[in-house]
C-alpha positions as CSV (number, residue, x, y, z in Angstrom):
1,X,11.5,-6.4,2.3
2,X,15.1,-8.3,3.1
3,X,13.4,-11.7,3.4
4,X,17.0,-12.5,5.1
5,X,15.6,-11.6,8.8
6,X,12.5,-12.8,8.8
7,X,11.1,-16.8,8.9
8,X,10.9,-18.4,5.8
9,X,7.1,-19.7,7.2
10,X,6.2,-15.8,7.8
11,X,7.7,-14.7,4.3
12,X,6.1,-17.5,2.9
13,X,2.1,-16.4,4.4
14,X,2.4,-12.7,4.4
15,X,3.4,-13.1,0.3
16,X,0.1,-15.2,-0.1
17,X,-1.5,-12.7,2.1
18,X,-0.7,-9.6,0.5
19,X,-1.7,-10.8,-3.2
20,X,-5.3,-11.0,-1.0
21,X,-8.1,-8.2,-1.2
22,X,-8.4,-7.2,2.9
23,X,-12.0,-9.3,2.7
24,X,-10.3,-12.3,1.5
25,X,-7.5,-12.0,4.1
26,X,-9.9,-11.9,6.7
27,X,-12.1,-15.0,5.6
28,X,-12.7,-18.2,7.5
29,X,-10.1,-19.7,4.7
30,X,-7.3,-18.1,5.7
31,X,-7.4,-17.6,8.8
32,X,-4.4,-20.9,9.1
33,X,-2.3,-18.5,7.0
34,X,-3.0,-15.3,8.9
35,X,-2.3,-17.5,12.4
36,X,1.1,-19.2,10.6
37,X,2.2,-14.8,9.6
38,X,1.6,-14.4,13.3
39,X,3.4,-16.9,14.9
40,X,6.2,-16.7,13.2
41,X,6.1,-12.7,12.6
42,X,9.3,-10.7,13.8
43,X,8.4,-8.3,16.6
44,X,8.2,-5.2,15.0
45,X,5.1,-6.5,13.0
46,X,3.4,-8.3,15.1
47,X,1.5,-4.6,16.1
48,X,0.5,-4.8,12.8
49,X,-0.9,-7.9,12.3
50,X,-2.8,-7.7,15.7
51,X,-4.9,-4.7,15.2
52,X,-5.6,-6.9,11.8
53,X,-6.5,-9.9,14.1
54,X,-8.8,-7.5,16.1
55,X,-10.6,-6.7,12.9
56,X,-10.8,-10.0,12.1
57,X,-12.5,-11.1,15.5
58,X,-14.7,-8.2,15.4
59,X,-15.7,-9.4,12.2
60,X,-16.6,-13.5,13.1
């Protein structure tokens, strides 16, 4: 991954988020750092990180 094209911010969350076990990723905790990956995601992962964020509301 080129970190080049993307936001320093969404580089930044999805490298915390990736060292994460999926439970962990979906906790209460991190839910700022999952928001901060979306908001500043490029859109050719923002599908990605949705159907995450559905799984995540399905969940709390």
């Amino acid at each position: 991954m080129s970190s080049e094209k993307y936001n320093p911010k969404f580089v930044e969350a999805m490298k915390k988020l990736t060292k994460m076990s999926e439970e962990e990723r979906l906790s209460e905790e991190n839910k700022e750092l999952f928001e901060q990956a979306m908001n500043y995601a490029p859109l050719d992962i923002q599908p990605q990180l949705v159907a995450i964020r559905k799984k995540y509301d399905d969940l709390h």
